[in-house]
C-alpha positions in Angstrom: 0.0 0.0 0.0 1.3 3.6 -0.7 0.0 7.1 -0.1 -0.7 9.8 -2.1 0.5 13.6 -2.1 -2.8 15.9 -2.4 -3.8 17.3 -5.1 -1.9 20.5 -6.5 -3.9 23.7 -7.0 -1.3 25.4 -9.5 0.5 26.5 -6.8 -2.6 28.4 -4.9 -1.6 30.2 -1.5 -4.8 31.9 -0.8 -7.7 30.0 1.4 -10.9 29.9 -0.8 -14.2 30.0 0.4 -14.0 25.9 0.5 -11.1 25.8 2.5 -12.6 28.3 4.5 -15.6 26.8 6.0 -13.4 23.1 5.8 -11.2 24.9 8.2 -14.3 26.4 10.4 -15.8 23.0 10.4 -13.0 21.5 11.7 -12.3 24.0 14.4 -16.2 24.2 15.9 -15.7 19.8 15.6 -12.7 20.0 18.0 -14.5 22.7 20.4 -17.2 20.0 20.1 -15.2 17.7 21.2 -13.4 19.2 23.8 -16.6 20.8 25.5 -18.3 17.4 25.6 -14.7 16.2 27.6 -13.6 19.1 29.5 -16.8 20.0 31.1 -16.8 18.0 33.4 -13.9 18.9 35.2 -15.2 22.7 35.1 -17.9 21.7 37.3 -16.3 19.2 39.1 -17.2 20.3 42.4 -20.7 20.0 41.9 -20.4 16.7 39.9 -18.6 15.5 42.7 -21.1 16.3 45.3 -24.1 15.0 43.4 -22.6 11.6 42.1 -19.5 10.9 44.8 -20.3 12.8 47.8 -17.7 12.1 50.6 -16.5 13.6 53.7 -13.0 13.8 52.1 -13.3 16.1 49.3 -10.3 15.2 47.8 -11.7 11.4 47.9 -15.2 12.9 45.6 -12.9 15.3 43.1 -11.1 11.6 42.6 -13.9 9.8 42.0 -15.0 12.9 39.4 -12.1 12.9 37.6 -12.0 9.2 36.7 -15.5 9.7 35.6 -14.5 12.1 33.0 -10.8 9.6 32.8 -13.4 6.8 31.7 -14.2 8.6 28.4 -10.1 8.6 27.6 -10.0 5.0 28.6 -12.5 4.1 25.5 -11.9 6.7 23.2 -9.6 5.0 21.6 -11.9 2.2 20.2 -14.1 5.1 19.1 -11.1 6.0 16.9 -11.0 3.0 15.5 -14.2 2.8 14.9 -15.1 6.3 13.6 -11.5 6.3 12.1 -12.1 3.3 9.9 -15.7 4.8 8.1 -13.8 8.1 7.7 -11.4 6.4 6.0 -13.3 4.1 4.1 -16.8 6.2 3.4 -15.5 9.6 3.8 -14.3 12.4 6.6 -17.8 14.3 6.6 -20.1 11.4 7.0 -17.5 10.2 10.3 -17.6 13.8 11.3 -21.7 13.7 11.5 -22.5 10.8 13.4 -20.1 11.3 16.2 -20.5 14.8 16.7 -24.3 14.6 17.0 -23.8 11.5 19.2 -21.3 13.4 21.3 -23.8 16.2 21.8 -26.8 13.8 22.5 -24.7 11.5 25.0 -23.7 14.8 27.1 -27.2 17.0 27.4 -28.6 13.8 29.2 -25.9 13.8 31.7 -27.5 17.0 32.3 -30.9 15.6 32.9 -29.6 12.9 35.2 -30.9 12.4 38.6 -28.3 12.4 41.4 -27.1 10.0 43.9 -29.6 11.6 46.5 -32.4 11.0 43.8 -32.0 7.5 42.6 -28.9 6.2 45.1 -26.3 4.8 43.8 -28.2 4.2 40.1 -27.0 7.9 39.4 -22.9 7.1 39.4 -23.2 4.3 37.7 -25.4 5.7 34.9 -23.3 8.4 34.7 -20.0 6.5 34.0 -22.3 4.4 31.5 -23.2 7.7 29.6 -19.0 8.8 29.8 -18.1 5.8 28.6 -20.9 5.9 25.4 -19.8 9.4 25.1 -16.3 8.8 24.5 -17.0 6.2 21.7 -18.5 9.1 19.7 -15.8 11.7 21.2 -13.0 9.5 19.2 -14.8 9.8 16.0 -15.1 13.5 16.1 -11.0 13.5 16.5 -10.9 10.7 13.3 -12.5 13.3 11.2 -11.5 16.6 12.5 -8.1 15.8 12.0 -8.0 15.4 8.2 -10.8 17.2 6.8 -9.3 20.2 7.1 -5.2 19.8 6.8 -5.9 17.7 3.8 -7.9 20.7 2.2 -6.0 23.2 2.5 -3.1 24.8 0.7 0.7 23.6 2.4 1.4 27.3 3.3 -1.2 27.3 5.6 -1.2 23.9 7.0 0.5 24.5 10.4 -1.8 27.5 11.5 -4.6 25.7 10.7 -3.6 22.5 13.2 -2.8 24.8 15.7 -5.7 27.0 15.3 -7.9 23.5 15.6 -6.3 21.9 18.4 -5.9 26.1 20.6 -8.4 27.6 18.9 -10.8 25.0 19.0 -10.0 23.6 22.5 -9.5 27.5 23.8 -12.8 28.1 22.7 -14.9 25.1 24.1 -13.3 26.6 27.4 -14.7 30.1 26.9 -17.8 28.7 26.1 -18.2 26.4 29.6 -16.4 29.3 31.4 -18.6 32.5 29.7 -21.8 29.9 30.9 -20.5 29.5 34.5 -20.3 33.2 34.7 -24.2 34.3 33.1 -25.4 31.1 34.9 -24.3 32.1 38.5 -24.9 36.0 37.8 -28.9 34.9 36.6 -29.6 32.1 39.2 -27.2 32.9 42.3 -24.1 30.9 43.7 -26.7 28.7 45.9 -28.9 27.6 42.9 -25.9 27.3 40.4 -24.2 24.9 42.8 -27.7 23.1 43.5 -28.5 22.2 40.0 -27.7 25.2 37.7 -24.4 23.5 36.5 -26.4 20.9 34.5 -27.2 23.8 32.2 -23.4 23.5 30.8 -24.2 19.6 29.8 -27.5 20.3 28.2 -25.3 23.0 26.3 -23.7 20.6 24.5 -26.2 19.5 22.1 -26.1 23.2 21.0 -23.1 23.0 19.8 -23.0 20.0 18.0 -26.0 21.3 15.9 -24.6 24.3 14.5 -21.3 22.2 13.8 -23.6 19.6 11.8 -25.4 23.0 9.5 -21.8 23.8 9.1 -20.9 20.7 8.1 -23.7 19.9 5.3 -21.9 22.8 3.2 -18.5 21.2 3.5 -17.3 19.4 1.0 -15.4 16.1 1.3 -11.9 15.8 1.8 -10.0 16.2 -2.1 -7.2 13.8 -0.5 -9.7 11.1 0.4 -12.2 11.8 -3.0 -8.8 11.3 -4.9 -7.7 8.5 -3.3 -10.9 6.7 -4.1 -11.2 8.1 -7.9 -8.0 6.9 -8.6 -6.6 3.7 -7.4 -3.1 3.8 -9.2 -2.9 -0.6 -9.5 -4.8 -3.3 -7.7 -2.0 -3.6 -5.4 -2.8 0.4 -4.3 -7.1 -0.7 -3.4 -7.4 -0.9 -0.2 -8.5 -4.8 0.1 -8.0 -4.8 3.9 -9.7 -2.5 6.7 -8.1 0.2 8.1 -7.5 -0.9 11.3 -6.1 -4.1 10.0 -3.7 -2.4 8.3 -2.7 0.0 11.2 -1.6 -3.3 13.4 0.0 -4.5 10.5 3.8 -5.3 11.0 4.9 -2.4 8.6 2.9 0.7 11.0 2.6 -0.9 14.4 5.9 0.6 15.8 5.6 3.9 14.2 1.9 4.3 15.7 3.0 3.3 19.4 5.9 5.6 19.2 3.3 8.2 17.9 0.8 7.8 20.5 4.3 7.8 23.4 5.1 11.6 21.6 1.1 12.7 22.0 1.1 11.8 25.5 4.1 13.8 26.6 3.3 16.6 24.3 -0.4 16.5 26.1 0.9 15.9 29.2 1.1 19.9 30.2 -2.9 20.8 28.8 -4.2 18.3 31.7 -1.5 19.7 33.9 -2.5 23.3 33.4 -5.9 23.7 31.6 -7.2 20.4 32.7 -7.0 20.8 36.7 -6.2 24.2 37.2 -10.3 25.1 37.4 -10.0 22.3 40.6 -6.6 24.2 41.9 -7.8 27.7 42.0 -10.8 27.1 43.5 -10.4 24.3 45.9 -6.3 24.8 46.4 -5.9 28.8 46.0 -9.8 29.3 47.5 -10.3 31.5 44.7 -14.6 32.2 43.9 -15.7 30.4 41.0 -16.4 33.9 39.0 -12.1 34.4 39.6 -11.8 31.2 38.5 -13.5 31.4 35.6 -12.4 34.7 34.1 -8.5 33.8 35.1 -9.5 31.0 32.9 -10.8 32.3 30.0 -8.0 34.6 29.8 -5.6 31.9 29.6 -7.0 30.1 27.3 -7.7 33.1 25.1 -3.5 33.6 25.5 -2.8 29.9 24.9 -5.3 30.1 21.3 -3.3 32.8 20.2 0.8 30.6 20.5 -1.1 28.1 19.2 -1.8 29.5 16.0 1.4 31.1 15.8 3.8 28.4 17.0 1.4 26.4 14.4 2.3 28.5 11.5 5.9 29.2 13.1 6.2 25.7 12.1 5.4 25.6 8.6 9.0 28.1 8.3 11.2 26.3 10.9 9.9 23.2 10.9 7.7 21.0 13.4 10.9 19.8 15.3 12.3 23.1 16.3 8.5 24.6 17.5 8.3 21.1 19.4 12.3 21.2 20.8 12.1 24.8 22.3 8.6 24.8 23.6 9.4 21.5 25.4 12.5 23.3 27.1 9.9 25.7 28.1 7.2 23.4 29.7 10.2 21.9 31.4 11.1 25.3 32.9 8.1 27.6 33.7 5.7 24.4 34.7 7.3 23.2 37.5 8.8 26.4 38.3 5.1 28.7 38.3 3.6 25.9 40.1 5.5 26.7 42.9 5.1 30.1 42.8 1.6 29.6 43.4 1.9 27.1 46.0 3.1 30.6 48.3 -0.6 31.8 47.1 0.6 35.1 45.6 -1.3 37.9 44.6 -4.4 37.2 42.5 -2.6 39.1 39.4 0.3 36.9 40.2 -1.7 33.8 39.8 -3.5 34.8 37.2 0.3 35.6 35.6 1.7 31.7 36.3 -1.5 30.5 35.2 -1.0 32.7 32.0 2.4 31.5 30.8 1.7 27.6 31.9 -1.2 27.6 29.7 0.1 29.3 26.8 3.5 26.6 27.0 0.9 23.9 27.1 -0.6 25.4 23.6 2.7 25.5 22.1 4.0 22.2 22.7 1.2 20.7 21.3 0.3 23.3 18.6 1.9 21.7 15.5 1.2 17.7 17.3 -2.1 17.3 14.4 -0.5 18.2 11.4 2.4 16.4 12.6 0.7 13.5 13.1 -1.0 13.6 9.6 2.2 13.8 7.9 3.6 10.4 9.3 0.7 8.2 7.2 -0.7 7.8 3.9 -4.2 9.2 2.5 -5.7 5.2 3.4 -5.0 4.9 6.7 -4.6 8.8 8.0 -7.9 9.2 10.1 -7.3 5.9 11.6 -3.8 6.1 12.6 -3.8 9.6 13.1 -7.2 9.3 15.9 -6.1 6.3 17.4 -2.3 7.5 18.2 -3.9 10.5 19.0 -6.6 9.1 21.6 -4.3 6.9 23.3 -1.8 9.8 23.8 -4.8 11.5 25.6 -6.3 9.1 27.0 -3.3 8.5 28.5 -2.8 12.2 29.4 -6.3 12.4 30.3 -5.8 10.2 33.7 -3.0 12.8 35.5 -5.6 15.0 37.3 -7.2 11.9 38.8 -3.4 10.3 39.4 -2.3 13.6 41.0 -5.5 13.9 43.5 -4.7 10.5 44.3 -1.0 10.9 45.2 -1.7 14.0 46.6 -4.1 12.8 49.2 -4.9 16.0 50.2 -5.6 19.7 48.6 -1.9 21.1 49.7 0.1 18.8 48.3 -1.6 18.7 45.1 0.5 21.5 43.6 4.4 19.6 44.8 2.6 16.4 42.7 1.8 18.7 39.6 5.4 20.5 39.5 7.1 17.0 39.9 4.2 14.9 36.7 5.0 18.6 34.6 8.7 17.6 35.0 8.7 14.4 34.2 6.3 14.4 31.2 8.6 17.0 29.3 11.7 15.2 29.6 10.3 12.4 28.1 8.9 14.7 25.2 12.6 16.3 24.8 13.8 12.3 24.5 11.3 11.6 22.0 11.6 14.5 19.9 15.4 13.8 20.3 14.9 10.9 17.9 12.4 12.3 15.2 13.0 13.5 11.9 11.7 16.8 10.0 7.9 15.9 8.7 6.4 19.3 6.8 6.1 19.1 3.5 5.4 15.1 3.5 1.4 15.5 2.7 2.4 17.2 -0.8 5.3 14.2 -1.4 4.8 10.9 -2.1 4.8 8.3 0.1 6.9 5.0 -0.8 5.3 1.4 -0.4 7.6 0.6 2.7 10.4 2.1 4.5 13.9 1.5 2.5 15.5 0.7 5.9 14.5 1.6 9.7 16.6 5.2 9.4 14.1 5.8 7.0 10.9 6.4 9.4 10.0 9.4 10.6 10.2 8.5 14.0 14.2 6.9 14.1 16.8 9.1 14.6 
C-alpha cells in the first residue's frame, strides 16, 4: 500500500471560500469535542457532590475525575471505529455521526438524577453515559483531524492545526467558562451549585448542531475523493480495513511511538488547563467567578501561541516549535507551580496560570499536522485518531493520578510541579529521535520504509 501527495492547485496560496468553511468546520468539531470532555472537570465540584459525595473532598474530586478519565479510557476504540468509516466512506459522513452523538450522549448527563435521587443508580449511569460518550468523542477526532489539513493549501497547514487543536480547545473553554459566569450571575451561587451546573451539559447539544449546519456545506476531503477516484494498481485498493492495516507489521511501531510523543506533548494541557479550574478554586480558595475569568484569559493567551507556533512551524519546521517549547514546559511548569503554592497575589496567579497555559498550547500546537504527515491518504484518520486518543487518554488520567498521590488539597501542587517535569523530559527524548515531517502530505509516500533510518520516527 502507498499514499498519495494531495492534489496540486497550480500553486494556490490563498484560502478559498472551501477551505474556509473546511477549516471552520474543523475547528467548531474540536471545540465540540473538547466541551463534551472538558466539562466536566469545570464543574467538578458540583459533579462530585451530586454523584461521589464524601467527607473527604479530595476522595469525591477523585472519583469525578476518573468519571471524565473513563471517556479517555475508551476513546480509543471510538477512533478506531469512527476512524475506519472516515477512511473508508468519507471524513464528513464520520464527522456527522459522532459529533451529534457526542452532543446527545452529554445533554442527558445533564438531565440525570443524582445520587440523592435515585442512590447509587445515578454514578453508575453516569459513567455508563461517559463511557458511550467517549466512543462518539474519538470519532469527532478521526474526522476533525483530516478534513481540514488535507484541504488546505501547504502554506497554511501549520496554522490551521494549531488554530484547531488552541483555537478550538480554547474556545470550548470560553464557552463552559462564559456559561459559568451568566449562569451564577442569573440564578445565584446557591442555585448554580444546587442544579444550575447541569445547564453546561445540556449545552452541549447546541453545539453539536450548528457544527452539523456547518458541516452539510462542506465538502469532502479532495485527498480522500482522490484517493478513491484513482486507485493507481490493484496492489494500491485498499483490500484490507483500516485498522487491520494500522496493526500491521509495517505501522505498528511507528503508531506506538506516535501515540508515546502525544502523550508527553499532552501531558502539560491536563497539567494546566485540565486541573487548574480544581486548583484555584479548591487549592488557591479563589470564587468560581475568579476562577472562571483567570480561565478564559488563559486560554484566550494559549489560542493565540497556538496559532502562531502552528504557522511558526510551517517556516522552521515541526521539530524546532516542538524542541524549544518542550525546554519551556520543562522550565516555567514546575517552576510557576511553585510560585503559586506561596498563594501570591491574584494578578500573580493569574500571571503563572497565564504562561503555563500558553506553553501547554505551544508544545502541542503543530502535534495534528504532525501526526498527519507520518501516514498515507488510506490509513490517515485511523492512525492519526487512534495514536492520538491513546496519547490522551493517557494524558487524560493525570488530574485523577495527581489527587490520588496528593491525598490532600496542599500537596496537590508539589505532585503537579514534579508529573510537569517528568512528562517534558520524556517529550525532549522523544523529539530527540524524530525527523523533519512538513512538507510530507504534498510528497509521495513510498510502499515501505527503505531501511529503519528511513521512518520518521528513528533518529
Amino acid at each position: 500500500m502507498s499514499g498519495h501527495p494531495l492534489p496540486v492547485r497550480n500553486g494556490e496560496e490563498k484560502l478559498t471560500a472551501k477551505d474556509r468553511k473546511a477549516l471552520g468546520v474543523a475547528i467548531i468539531g474540536w471545540s465540540v469535542d473538547m466541551y463534551d470532555l472538558l466539562v466536566i472537570l469545570h464543574v467538578a465540584s458540583y459533579v462530585s457532590a451530586a454523584f461521589f459525595p464524601s467527607d473527604n473532598p479530595v476522595l469525591g474530586l477523585t472519583a469525578t475525575f476518573a468519571a471524565f478519565a473513563v471517556s479517555l479510557v475508551v476513546r480509543p476504540v471510538g477512533a478506531l471505529l469512527f476512524g475506519s468509516i472516515a477512511d473508508r466512506t468519507g471524513r464528513r459522513r464520520a464527522m456527522t455521526i459522532s459529533v451529534l452523538g457526542a452532543g446527545i450522549l452529554t445533554a442527558a448527563m445533564g438531565f440525570l438524577p443524582g445520587i440523592g435521587t435515585i442512590g447509587a443508580a445515578a454514578p453508575v449511569l453516569l459513567l455508563l453515559l461517559r463511557v458511550t460518550q467517549g466512543l462518539f468523542v474519538g470519532g469527532i477526532t478521526a474526522s476533525t483531524h483530516t478534513i481540514a489539513t488535507e484541504s488546505l493549501p501547504e502554506r497554511w497547514r501549520g496554522m490551521a492545526a494549531g488554530l484547531i487543536k488552541g483555537g478550538g480547545g480554547s474556545l470550548a473553554v470560553v464557552v463552559i467558562n462564559l456559561l459559568v459566569i451568566i449562569l451564577i450571575g442569573v440564578m445565584g451561587q446557591e442555585r448554580f451549585a444546587d442544579w444550575g451546573w447541569r445547564g453546561l451539559f445540556i449545552f452541549a447539544l447546541a453545539g453539536s448542531l450548528l457544527n452539523y449546519m456547518i458541516l452539510r456545506r462542506t465538502e469532502e476531503s479532495p485527498a480522500w475523493v482522490a484517493r478513491q477516484a484513482k486507485p493507481t494498481s490493484s496492489q494500491e485498493r485498499p483490500t484490507k480495513s483500516p485498522v487491520r492495516v494500522l496493526f500491521s507489521q509495517r505501522w505498528r511501531t511507528l503508531v506506538v511511538l506516535t501515540s508515546a510523543i502525544v502523550f508527553t506533548a499532552s501531558a502539560p494541557y491536563y497539567l494546566t488547563t485540565g486541573i487548574l479550574p480544581t486548583v484555584y478554586k479548591q487549592v488557591l480558595g479563589l470564587s468560581q467567578d475568579a476562577a472562571s475569568l483567570f480561565l478564559i484569559i488563559n486560554v484566550t493567551l494559549s489560542a493565540a501561541v497556538a496559532a502562531l507556533c502552528g504557522h511558526l512551524s510551517q517556516r522552521v519546521g515541526r521539530r524546532r516549535v516542538f524542541l524549544v517549547s518542550g525546554v519551556a514546559c520543562l522550565v516555567l511548569l514546575p517552576t510557576l507551580y511553585l510560585v503559586m503554592m506561596a498563594r501570591p497575589a491574584e494578578w500573580l496567579l493569574l500571571a503563572c496560570g497565564a504562561l503555563m497555559v500558553m506553553a501547554s498550547g505551544a508544545i502541542s500546537a503543530p502535534l495534528i499536522i504532525f501526526i498527519n504527515e507520518l501516514f498515507p491518504t488510506e490509513i490517515r484518520s485511523t492512525a492519526t485518531a487512534f495514536a492520538w486518543s491513546i496519547g490522551y487518554g493517557l494524558s487524560g488520567l493525570l488530574p485523577t493520578l495527581v489527587t490520588a498521590l496528593s491525598g490532600s488539597l496542599d500537596r496537590v501542587i508539589p505532585v503537579l510541579a514534579v508529573s510537569a517535569t517528568i512528562t517534558a523530559v520524556g517529550f525532549l527524548l522523544l523529539i530527540a529521535r524524530t525527523k523533519e515531517t512538513r512538507g510530507a502530505l504534498s510528497q509521495p509516500q513510498p510502499a515501505a520504509p527503505a531501511s529503519p533510518a528511513d521512518e520518521p520516527l528513528a533518529g
